[in-house]
C-alpha positions in Angstrom: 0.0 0.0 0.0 1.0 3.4 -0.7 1.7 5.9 2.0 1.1 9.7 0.6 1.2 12.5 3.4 -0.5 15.6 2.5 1.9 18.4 2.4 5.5 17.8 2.8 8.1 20.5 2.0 10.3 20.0 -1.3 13.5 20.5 -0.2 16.7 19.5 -2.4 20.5 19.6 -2.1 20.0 23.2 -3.4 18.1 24.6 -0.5 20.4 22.9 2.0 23.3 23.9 0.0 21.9 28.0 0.9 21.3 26.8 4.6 24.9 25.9 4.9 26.1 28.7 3.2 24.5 30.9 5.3 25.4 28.7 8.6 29.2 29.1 7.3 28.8 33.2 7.0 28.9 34.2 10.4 25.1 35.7 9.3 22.3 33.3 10.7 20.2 36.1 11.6 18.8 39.2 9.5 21.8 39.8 6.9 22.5 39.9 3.4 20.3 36.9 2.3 17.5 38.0 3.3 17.7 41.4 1.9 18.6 39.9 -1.2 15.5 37.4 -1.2 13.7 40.4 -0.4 14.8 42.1 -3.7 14.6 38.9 -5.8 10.5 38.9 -4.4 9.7 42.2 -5.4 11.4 41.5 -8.8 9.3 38.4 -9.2 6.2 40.2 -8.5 6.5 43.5 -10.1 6.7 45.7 -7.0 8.6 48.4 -5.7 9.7 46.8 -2.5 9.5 43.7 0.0 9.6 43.0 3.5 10.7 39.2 4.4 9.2 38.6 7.9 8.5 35.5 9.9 5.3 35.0 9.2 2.7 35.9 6.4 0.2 36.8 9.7 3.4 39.4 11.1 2.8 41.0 7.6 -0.7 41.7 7.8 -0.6 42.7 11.1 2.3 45.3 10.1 0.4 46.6 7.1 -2.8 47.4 9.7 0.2 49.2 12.2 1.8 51.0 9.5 -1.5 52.3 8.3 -2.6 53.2 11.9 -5.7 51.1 12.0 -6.8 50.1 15.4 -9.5 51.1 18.0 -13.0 52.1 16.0 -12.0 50.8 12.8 -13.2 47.8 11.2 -11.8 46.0 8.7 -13.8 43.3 6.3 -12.7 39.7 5.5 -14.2 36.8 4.5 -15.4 34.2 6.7 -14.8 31.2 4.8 -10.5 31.5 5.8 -8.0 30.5 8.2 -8.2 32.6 11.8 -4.8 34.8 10.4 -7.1 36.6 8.5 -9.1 37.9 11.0 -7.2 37.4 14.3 -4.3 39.9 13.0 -7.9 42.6 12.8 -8.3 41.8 16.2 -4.4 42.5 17.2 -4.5 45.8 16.5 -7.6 46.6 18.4 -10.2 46.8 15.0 -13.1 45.1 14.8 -13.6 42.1 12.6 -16.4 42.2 10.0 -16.8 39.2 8.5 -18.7 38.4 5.1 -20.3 35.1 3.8 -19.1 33.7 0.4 -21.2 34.3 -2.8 -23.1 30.9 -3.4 -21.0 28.1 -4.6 -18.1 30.2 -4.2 -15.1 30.1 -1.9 -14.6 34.1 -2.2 -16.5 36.6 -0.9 -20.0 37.6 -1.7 -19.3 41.2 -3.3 -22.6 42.3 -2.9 -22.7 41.7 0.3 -18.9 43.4 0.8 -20.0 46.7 -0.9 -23.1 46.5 1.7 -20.8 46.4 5.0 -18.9 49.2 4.3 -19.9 52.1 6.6 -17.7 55.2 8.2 -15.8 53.5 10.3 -14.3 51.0 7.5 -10.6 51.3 7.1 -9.3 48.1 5.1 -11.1 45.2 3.5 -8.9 41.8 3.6 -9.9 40.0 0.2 -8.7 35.9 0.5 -7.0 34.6 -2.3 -8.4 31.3 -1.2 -6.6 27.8 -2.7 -4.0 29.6 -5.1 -7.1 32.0 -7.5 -6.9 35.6 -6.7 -9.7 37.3 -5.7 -11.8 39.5 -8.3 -9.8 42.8 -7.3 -11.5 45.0 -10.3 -14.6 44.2 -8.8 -12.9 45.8 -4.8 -11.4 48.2 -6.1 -14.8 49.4 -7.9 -16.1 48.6 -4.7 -13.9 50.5 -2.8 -14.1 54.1 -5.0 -18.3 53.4 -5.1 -17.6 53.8 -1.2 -15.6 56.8 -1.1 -18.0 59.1 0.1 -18.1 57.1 3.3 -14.5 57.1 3.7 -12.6 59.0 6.8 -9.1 59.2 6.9 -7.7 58.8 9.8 -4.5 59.7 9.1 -2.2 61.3 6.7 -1.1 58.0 5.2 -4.9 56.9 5.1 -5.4 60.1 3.1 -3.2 59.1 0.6 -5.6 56.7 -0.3 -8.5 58.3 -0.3 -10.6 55.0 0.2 -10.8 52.0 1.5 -6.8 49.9 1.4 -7.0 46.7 0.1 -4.9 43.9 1.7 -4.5 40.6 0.1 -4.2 37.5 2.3 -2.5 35.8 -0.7 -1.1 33.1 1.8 -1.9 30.7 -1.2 -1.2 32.7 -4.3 2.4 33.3 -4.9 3.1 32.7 -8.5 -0.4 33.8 -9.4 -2.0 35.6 -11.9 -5.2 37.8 -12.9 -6.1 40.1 -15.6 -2.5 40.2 -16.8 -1.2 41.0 -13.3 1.0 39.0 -10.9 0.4 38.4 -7.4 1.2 41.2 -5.7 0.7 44.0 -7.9 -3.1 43.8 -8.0 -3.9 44.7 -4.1 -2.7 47.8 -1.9 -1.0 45.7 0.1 -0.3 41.6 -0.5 1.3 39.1 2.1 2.5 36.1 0.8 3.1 33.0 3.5 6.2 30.8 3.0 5.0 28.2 5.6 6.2 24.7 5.5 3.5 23.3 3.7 2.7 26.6 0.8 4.6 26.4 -2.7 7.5 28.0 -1.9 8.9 27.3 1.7 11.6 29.2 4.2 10.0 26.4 6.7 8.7 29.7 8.3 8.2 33.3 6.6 6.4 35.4 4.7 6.6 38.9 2.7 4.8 42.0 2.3 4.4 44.1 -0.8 2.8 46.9 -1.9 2.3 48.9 -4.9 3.5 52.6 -5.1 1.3 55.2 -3.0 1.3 58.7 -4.6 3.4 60.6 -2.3 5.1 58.1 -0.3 8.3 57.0 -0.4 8.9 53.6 -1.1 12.3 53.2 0.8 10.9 55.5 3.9 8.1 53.0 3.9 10.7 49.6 3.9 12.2 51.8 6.4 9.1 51.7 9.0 8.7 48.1 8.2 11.6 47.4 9.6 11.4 49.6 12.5 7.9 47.8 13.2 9.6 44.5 12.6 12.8 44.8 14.9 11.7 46.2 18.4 11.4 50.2 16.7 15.1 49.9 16.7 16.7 52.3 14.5 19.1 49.9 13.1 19.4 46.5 12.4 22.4 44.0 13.0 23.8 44.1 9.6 23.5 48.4 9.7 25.7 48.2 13.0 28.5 45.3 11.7 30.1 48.7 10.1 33.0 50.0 12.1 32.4 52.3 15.2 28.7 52.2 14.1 27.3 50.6 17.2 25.1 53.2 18.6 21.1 52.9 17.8 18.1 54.4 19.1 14.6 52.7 19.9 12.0 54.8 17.9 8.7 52.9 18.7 8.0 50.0 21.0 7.3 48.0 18.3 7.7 44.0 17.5 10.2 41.3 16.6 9.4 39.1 13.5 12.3 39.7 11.5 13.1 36.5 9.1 16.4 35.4 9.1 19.2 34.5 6.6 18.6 30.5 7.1 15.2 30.6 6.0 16.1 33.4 3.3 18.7 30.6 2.0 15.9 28.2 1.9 13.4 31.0 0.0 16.5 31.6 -2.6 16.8 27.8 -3.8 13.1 27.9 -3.7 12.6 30.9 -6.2 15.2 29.4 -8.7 13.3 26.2 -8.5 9.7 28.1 -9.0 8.6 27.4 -12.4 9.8 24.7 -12.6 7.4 23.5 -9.2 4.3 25.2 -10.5 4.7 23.2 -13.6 4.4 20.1 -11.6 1.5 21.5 -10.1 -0.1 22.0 -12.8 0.5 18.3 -14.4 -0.6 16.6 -11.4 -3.5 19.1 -11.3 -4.5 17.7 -14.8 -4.3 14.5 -13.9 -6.6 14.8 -10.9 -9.4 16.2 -12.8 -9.0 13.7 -15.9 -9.3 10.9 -13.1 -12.3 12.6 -11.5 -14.0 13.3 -14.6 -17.3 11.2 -14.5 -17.9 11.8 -10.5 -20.1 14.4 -9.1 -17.8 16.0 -7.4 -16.6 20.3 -8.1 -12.8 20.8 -7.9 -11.9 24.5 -7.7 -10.8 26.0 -11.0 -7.6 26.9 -11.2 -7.9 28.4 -14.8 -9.6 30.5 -16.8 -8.7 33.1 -19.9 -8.3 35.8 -17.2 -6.2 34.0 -14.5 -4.2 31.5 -13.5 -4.2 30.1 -10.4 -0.6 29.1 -8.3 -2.7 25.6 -7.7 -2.1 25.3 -4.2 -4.6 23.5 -3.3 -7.2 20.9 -4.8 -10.0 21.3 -3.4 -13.0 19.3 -4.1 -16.5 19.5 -3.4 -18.9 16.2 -3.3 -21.9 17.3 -4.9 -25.2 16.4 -2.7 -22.9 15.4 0.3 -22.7 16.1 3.7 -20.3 16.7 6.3 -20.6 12.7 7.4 -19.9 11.7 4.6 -17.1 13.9 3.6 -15.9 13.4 7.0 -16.0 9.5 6.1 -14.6 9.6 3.1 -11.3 11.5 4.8 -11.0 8.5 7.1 -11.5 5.8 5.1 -8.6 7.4 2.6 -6.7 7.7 5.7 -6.9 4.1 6.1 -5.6 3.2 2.7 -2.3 5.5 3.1 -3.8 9.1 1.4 -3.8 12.0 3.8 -6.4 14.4 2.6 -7.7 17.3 5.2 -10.8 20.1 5.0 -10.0 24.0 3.7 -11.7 25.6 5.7 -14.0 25.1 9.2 -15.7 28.6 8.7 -14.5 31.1 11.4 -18.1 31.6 13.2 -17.8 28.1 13.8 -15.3 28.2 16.0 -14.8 28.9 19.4 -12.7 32.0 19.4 -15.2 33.8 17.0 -18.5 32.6 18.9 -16.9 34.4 21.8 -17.2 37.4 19.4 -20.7 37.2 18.7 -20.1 35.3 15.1 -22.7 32.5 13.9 -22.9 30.1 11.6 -26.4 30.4 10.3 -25.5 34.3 9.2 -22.8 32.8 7.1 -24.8 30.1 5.0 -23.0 29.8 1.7 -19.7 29.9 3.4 -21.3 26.5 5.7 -22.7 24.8 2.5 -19.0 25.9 0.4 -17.3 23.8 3.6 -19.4 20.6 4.4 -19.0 18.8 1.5 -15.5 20.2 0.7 -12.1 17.8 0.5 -9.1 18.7 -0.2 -6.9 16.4 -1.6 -2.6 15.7 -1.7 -1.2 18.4 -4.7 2.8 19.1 -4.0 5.8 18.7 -5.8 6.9 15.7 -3.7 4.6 13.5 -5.4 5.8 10.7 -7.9 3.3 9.8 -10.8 2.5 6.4 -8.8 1.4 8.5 -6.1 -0.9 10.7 -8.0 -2.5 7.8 -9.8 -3.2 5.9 -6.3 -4.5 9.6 -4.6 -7.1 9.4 -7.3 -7.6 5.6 -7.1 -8.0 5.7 -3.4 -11.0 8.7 -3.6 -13.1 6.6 -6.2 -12.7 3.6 -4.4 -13.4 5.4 -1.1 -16.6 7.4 -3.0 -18.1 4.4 -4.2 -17.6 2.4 -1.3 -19.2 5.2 0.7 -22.0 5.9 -1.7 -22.6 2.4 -2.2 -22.0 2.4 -6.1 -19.6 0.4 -8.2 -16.1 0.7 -7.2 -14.8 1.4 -11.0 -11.1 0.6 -11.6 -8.5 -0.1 -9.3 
């Protein structure tokens, strides 16, 4: 029997080949690799400037800082996401307004968005949910329709003028929409390089933005890393230089700097990219010829006008339950496939009960998530593997459903 785990990292002799190089330089910490990954992002992605950090969540939460959101704002996501989304809203002291999906869809009603927005709305956190990028023509539209509702609270938040847009695009590096990459469509975009996302620093993540009229790109990389290093006013590599020592602490501010091990990992990674996404892709293919003729919806990860970074396949059994879903998981488990669920709605969790969030507000976003399994897509996966991931869910469906097993 086959054993396939659901999400392991792809790491080669090229990514431990950067770990030891960096282990060998005397810079384990913040240094030159990571301000060099840093530069290599923003290339890949067409923006101005990135932030590496240790987390995609420490990115968020440093774009809601830096923009001086906090107590009496709120700020909209979605509701069918992971708690980052939401939790890093309730770190700065904003509230979380949370909006059900559009039917059948895993993104955000729009309608219902445009609806939510009142005076005190600062930001609205779009989810670029499985690797496909949100509709961001169809915020932004959103976003000037509201303008007359809009109060800046700040100088910064007048340089908008409206609401800010802040990608959670935890899934979506590599992405594209409407002829745009990744991280040039939004205000703001965070991008996670966890363990288990396409391109791995075993922890990280990076923030990017597109250029604000009359700000300063490096005076805002600048306040990044203030936020991001304790408000101090310079970082180890700035004090290395001789007799430079002396630094100041301008802000009481955070620590969730990445450093130059996991920037070494995040280097071999990027050089390996297309080359990863192309694997996606065929394994991708080869998951919806097998799946063809079963009722089951896997999220499209094409279309003329994007392309997804296929982080996920996620599939949706048609006229099914959460028993059986939740069935169907274990009974794959059994025959060696890991497959998991993306994602428990946040009112249905404890935390966001706590806050006055319930399910039966959120209906789509419940009927998008009990029938929904995701299955093993990564670039660890040998052909043998795919076919038996595909093998195992029919066999599994059928037995479950109580129809013919098909081929084995």
């Amino acid at each position: 029997m086959l054993k396939v785990p659901f999400s392991p990292p792809d790491i080669t002799e090229a990514e431990i080949y950067e770990v030891q190089e960096a282990l060998r330089s005397g810079w384990i910490t913040t240094g030159p690799k990571t301000k060099e990954f840093e530069r290599k992002i923003a290339s890949f992605v067409h923006a101005p400037k990135a932030v590496c950090l240790n987390s995609a969540t420490a990115c968020m939460e440093l774009a809601l800082h830096f923009l001086g959101i906090g107590p009496g704002d709120e700020v909209i996501t979605s509701a069918y996401t992971y708690s980052a989304s939401a939790s890093v809203i309730y770190h700065v002291g904003a509230k979380p307004v949370l909006i059900d999906t559009a039917p059948g869809s895993y993104e955000m009603d729009y309608d219902k968005l445009e609806a939510a927005i009142t005076e005190r709305t600062k930001a609205i956190i779009p989810v670029d949910i499985g690797g496909v990028m949100c509709d961001y023509d169809r915020i932004f539209e959103i976003a000037r329709n509201k303008k007359h509702k809009f109060h800046a609270g700040n100088e910064l938040q007048g340089a908008f003028g409206r609401v800010i847009v802040i990608a959670d695009a935890a899934h979506a590096f590599g992405a594209t929409r409407m002829g745009k990459h990744c991280g040039e469509a939004a205000d703001f975009t965070s991008f996670s390089f966890h363990a288990v996302k396409n391109l791995t620093t075993a922890e990280g993540g990076a923030l990017v933005w597109r250029e604000i009229p009359g700000v300063d790109n490096e005076w805002m990389y600048h306040q990044f890393m203030l936020l991001s290093l304790h408000g101090q006013s310079k970082d180890a590599l700035a004090k290395v230089k001789p007799g430079d020592w002396e630094y100041d602490i301008v802000s009481l501010a955070y620590k969730c700097n990445m450093t130059d091990i996991a920037a070494g990992i995040g280097m071999a990674q990027l050089k390996r990219y297309a080359e990863m996404l192309g694997r996606r892709r065929d394994i991708l293919s080869r998951y919806e010829q097998a799946l063809s003729d079963l009722p089951v919806e896997l999220l499209k990860h094409d279309a003329d006008h994007y392309h997804s970074s296929r982080h996920l396949c996620m599939v949706r059994l048609l006229g099914k339950g959460q028993e059986f879903r939740n069935s169907l998981i274990t009974e794959m488990a059994e025959i060696g496939v890991a497959a998991n669920v993306h994602y428990k709605p946040l009112p249905m969790h404890t935390a966001y009960k706590n806050l006055g969030f319930d399910i039966q507000d959120y209906p789509n976003a419940y009927h998008q998530f009990e029938n929904e399994v995701t299955l093993p897509l990564h670039t660890c996966l040998s052909d043998e593997q795919a076919a038996w991931v595909t093998d195992a869910f029919r066999k599994c469906y059928f037995k479950l459903a109580g129809g013919a097993h098909g081929t084995m």
